[in-house]
VOKEFI-327795 format. One record per residue (C-alpha): residue in three letters; x, y, z. Coordinates in steps of 0.25 Angstrom, whole numbers, plus 5000, padded with zeros to 4 digits. Example, Ala and Ser with C-alpha at 12.3 -4.5 7.8 and 13.67 -1.06 7.14 Angstrom:
<atoms>
ALA504949825031SER505549965029
</atoms>
This chain:
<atoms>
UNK512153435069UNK512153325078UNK511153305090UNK510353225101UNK511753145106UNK511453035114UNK512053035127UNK512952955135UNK513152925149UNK514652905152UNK514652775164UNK516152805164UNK516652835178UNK517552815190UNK517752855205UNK518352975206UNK519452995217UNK519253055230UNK520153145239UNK521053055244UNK521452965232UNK521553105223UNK522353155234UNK523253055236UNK523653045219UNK523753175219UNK524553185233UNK525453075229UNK526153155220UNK526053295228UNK526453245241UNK527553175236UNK528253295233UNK528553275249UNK529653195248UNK530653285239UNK530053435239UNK530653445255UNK532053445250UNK531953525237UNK531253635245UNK532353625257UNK533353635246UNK532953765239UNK532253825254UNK533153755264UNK532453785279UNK531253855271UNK530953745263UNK529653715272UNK529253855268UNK529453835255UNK528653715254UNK527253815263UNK527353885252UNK527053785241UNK525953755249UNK525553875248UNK525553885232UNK524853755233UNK523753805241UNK523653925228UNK523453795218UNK522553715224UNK521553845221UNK522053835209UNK522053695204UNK520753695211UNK520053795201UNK520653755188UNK520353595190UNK519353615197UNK518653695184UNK519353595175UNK519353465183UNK519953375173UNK521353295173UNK522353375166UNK522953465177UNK523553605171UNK523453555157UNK521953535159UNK521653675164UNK522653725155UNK521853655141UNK520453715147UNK520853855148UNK522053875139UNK522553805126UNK523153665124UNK524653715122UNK524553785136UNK523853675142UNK524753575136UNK526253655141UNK525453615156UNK525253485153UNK526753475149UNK527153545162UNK526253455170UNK526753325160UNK528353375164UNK527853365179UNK527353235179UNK528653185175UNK529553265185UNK528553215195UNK528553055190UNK530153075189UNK530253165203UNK529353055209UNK529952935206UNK531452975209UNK531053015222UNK530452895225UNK531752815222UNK532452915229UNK531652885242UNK531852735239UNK533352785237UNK533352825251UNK532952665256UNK533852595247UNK535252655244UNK535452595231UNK534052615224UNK534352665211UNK533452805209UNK533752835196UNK533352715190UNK532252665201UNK531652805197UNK531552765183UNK530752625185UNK529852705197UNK529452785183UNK529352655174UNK528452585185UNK527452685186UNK527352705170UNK527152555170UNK526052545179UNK525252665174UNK525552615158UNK525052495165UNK523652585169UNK523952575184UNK523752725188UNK523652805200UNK522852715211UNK522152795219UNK522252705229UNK523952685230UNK523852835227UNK523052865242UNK524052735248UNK525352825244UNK524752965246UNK524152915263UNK525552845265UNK526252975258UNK525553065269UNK525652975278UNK527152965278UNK527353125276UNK526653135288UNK527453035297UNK528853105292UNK528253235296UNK527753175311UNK529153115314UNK529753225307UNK529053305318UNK529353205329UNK530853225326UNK530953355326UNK530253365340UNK531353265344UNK532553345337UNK532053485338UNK532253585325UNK533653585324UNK533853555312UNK532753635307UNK533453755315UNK534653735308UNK534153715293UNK533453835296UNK534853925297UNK535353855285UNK535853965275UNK534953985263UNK535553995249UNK534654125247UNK533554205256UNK532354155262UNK531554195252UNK532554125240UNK532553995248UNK530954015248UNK530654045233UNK531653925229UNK531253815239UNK529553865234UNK529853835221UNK530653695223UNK529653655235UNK528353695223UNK528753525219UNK527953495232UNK526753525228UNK527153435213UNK525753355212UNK524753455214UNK524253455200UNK524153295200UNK522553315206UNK522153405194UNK522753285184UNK521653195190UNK520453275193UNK519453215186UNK519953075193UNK519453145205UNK518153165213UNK517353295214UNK518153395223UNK519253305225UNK520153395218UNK520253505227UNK520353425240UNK521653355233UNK522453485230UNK522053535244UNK522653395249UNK523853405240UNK523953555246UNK523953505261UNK525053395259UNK526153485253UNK525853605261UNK526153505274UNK527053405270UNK527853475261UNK528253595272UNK528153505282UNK529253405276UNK530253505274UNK530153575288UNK530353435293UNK531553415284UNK532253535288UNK531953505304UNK532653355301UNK533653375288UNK534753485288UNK534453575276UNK536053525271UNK535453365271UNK534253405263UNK534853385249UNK535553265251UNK534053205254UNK533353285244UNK532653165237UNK532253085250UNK532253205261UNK530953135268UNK531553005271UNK532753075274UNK532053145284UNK531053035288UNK532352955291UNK532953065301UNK531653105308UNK531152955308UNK532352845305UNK532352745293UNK530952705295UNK530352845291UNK531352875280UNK531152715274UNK529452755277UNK529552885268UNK530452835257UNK529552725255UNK528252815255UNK528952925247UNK529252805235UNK527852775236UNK527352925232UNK528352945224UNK527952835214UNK526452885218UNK526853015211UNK527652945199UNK526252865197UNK525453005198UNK526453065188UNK526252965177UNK524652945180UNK524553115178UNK525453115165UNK524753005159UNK523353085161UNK523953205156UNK524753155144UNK523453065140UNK522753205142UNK523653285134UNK523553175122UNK522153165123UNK522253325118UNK523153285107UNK524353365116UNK525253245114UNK525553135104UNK524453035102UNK525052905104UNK525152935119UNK523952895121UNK524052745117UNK523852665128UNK524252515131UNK523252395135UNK522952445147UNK522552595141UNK523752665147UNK524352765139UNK525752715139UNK526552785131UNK526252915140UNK526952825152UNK528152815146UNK528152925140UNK528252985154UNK529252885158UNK530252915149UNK530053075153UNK530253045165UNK531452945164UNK532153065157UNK531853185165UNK532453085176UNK533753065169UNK533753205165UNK533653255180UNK534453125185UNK533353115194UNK533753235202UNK532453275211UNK532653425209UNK532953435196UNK531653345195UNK530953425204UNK531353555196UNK530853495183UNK529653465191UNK529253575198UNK529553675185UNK528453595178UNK527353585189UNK527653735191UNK527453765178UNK526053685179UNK525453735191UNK525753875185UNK525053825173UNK523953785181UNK523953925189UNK523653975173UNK522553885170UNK521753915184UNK521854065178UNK521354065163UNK520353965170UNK519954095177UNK520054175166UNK519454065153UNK518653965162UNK518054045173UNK516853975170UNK517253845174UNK516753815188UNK517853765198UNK517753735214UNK518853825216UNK519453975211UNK520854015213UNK520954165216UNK521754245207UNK522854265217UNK522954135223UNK523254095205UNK524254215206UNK525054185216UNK525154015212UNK525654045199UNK526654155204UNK526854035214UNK527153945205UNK527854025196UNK528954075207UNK529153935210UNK529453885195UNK530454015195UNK531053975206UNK531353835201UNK531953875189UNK532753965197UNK533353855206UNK533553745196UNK533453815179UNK534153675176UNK532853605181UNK532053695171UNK532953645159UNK532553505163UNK531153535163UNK531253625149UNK531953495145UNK530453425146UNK529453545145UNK530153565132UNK529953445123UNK528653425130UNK528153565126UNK528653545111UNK528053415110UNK526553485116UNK526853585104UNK526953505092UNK525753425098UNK524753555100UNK525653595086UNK525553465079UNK524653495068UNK525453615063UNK526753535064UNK526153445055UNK525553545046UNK526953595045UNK527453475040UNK526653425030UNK526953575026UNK528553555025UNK528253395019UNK527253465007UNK528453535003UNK529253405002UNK528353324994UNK528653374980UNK530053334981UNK529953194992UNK528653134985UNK527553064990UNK528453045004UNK528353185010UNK526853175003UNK526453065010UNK527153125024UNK526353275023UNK525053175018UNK525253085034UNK525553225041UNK524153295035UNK523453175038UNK524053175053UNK523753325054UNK522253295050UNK522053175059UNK522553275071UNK521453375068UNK520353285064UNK520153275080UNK518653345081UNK518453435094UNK517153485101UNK516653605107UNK515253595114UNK514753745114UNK513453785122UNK513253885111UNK514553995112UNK514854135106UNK515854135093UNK516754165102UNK517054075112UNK516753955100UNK517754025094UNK518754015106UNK518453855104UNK518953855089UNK520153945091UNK520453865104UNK520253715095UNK520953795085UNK522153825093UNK522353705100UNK521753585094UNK522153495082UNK520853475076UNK520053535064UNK518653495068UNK517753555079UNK516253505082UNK515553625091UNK514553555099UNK513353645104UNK512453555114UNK511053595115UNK509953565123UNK508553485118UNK507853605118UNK509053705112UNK509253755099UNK510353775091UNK511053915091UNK511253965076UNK512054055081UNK512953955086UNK512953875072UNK513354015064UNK514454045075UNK515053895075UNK515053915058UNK515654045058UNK516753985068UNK516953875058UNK517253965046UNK518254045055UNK519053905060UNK519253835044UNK520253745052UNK519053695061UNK517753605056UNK516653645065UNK515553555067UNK514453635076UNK513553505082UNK512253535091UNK511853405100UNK510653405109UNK510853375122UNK511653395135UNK513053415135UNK513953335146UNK514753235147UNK513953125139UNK513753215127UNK515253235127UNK515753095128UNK514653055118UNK515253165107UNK516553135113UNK516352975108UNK515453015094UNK516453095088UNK517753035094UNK518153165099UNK518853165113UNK518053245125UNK519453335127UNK519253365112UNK517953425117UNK517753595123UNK516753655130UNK516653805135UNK516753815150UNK515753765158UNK515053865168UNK514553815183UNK513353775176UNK513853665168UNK513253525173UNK514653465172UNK515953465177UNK517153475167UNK517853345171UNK516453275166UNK516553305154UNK517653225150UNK518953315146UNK518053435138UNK519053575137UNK518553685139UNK518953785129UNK518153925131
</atoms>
């Protein structure tokens, strides 16, 4: 037994962000759903688009209780995937981080040609296609040149951004009163393709793209200051339940629900230009480039944290994480680059079919994150959190949610053959990764079989692959227990068993100066040991306090990763919060 670990200080540390520059990251990419989710909404809801677009607010009101609970107990970057790997398995956790990888790209590629569009809509002959496609190689330039998301360009983009909605909306109003609501009264009589209600259910679930972005704040959690959270999904909240509606009424007072379409990708300048002149319409294309590229530099910031995430927990190949001179991990930029640059030829760049692939996948992650606020309930209830999400106000977000994902494969099924065309491969590759070790085991299987008749070939191939296979598991895990039952120790190998590549476990019991050691504890840990052959349990009692020092001292003495470390959940006694203990799972 080991004890009496010294302790270390960690004098590692920087400024965590506050409300405004959390918000205006976060906003940047929420907001900038503005310039295109008018259109799609008038398109599928004609005169009741502005409807439509209340009641996504409305199911954004439901989240931000929920997003509220879940990172408020978990507060650590991840998003879905990180409440999904605390209270579930890595294989459910990992199909939401697919989901969510899939909308990063949608967005980045949704992003970036709707920034050409708008530059399309100064100068005739801009090439959107192309342009598009070196608006995507720029920004993975800069971030594989380590230049992230500034906080302070963020707020500059987001201010000007909100500034500009809200002079289209003031000259918007001054026209109307100017030229009365003739055109409004006259969009209003338009014939529907269906009743109220169909026009309703189908312009909800294409207008659901407005509130793309809103899981972008749960991705950088721990890069914000203490409450900050909240007050940025109630921000995000506020800016789309007004500007959102707000647009759309404006564009059916000024536009005739027949020009709509033929202005779908630059309908605010459109509009700017009618209620304003050139000046307005030049003002918002300019401003709408400028966010646009804000969110195509968000998307690569958030798939970068999340792919390095996902690696770091062996979810993805190993070599993604080698890093150029500057210590950015470039292979996973252009990685996302060449994603993107295909979905974009795949769809031809066309904004719905874009926005269908997109709004499938965020769907399906906010339902996910719906899931994981409820077996939070159910397997962490433990865990403080500043905020609970009521039963009902769960149920009726995921129905939300679900209705709308119904809806859009309804309206376009060809856009969810696009998005199986990613989800697909993407899920195959997750599977021989969490599966790898038993692919592998099958081999050398099939090459033994070889090797009487090939030679030393086929003998020295199986010999590399049991080598491989080896290395894989020698990777050591830990969990810290404060003395538990059989049971819940065995809920921790089953779950190590289940989802991890790794035949050694050390179980750690902290004690204080004055404690002893439970027998108890040492005959339960052996008895578990005999029952898992596949696992080599080593039970180790250290003296002294656990936190965050104990753990990154371990963490640096036996070269074993903090995210390769499980703790039990914490109660509301616990001195420290989650985020300071440096990526720790929990696991009962």
């Amino acid at each position: 037994m080991e004890k009496d670990l010294t302790q270390v200080v960690s004098t590692t540390g920087h400024k965590k962000l506050g409300e405004l520059p959390a918000t205006a990251i976060c906003g940047n990419d929420i907001t900038s759903s503005c310039l295109y989710v008018s259109s799609l909404a008038i398109i599928y809801a004609g005169q009741y688009a502005w409807i439509a677009l209340l009641l996504v607010g409305g199911v954004l009101f439901l989240f931000r209780k929920i997003y509220g609970e879940v990172v408020g107990a978990l507060p650590l970057n991840g998003g879905a995937y990180n409440a999904l790997l605390n209270t579930t398995s890595k294989r459910t956790a990992s199909m939401a981080a697919c989901l969510t990888l899939l909308s990063y790209m949608a967005t980045a590629v949704i992003s970036a040609t709707e920034a050409m569009h708008y530059v399309h809509h100064l100068w005739q002959g801009w090439p959107v296609l192309y342009a598009t496609i070196g608006l995507l190689a720029i920004f993975m330039g800069l971030t594989i040149l380590g230049i992230g998301e500034s906080s302070i360009v963020a707020v500059v983009i987001f201010l000007t951004h909100i500034c500009t909605l809200s002079l289209l909306v003031i000259v918007g109003c001054i026209y109307l009163f100017n030229h009365g609501f003739d055109t409004f009264a006259i969009n209003f009589h338009q014939p529907l393709k269906g009743s109220i209600w169909h026009a309703l259910f189908f312009g909800f679930s294409a207008a659901m793209l407005g509130i793309s972005g809103f899981e972008s704040s749960a991705n950088f959690v721990e890069e914000q200051a203490p409450g900050v959270f909240i007050k940025t999904l109630r921000n995000m909240w506020l800016a789309v339940t007004i500007f959102n509606p707000l647009t759309a009424f404006l564009a059916l007072s000024i536009i005739p629900i027949p020009d709509v379409p033929a202005h779908q990708e630059t309908l605010l300048a459109y509009m700017g230009g009618i209620a304003g002149g050139p000046w307005l319409a030049i003002l918002i294309s300019v401003n709408a480039a400028m966010v646009l590229s804000g969110a195509v530099l968000t998307s690569y910031v958030g798939v970068a944290g999340l792919v390095h995430r996902m690696t770091l927990d062996r979810c993805l190949p190993q070599f993604l994480l080698i890093t150029n001179r500057k210590g950015t991990t470039y292979l996973i930029m252009i990685a996302f680059f060449l994603l993107c640059v295909s979905i974009l030829f795949i769809t031809s760049g066309n904004i719905a079919a874009l926005a269908g692939v997109y709004t499938i996948s965020f769907l399906s992650v906010m339902t996910l994150f719906g899931i994981g606020n409820v077996l939070l309930k159910i397997r962490r209830n433990r865990l403080p959190r500043p905020v609970r999400a009521s039963a009902s106000t769960v149920f009726f977000a995921i129905l939300a949610v679900l209705a709308a994902l119904v809806g859009n494969a309804v309206l376009n099924p060809g856009y969810l053959l696009v998005f199986l065309q990613y989800f697909i491969p993407a899920a195959i590759l997750l599977f021989i990764m969490l599966n790898r070790t038993t692919i592998l085991g099958v081999l050398v299987y099939l090459l033994r079989q070889f090797e009487d008749s090939h030679g030393k070939l086929m003998a020295l191939t199986s010999y590399r692959l049991k080598r491989l296979i080896m290395r894989i598991h020698s990777q050591q895990f830990i969990f810290f227990t404060k003395g538990d039952n059989i049971a819940n120790l065995n809920k921790v190998m089953r779950y190590i068993v289940e989802n991890e590549h790794t035949r050694k476990l050390k179980i750690v019991n902290v004690i204080g100066d004055n404690e002893v050691v439970n027998k108890k504890l040492i005959h339960e840990v052996d008895v578990l040991d005999r029952a898992y052959p596949e696992l080599t349990v080593d039970f180790i009692v250290i003296k002294g306090h656990f936190g965050p020092e104990l753990i990154q001292e371990l963490s640096t003495k036996w070269h074993i990763p903090k995210n390769f470390m499980f703790i039990g959940s914490p109660g509301d006694r616990f001195h420290y919060g989650l985020q300071e203990l440096g990526g720790v799972r929990l696991v009962i």
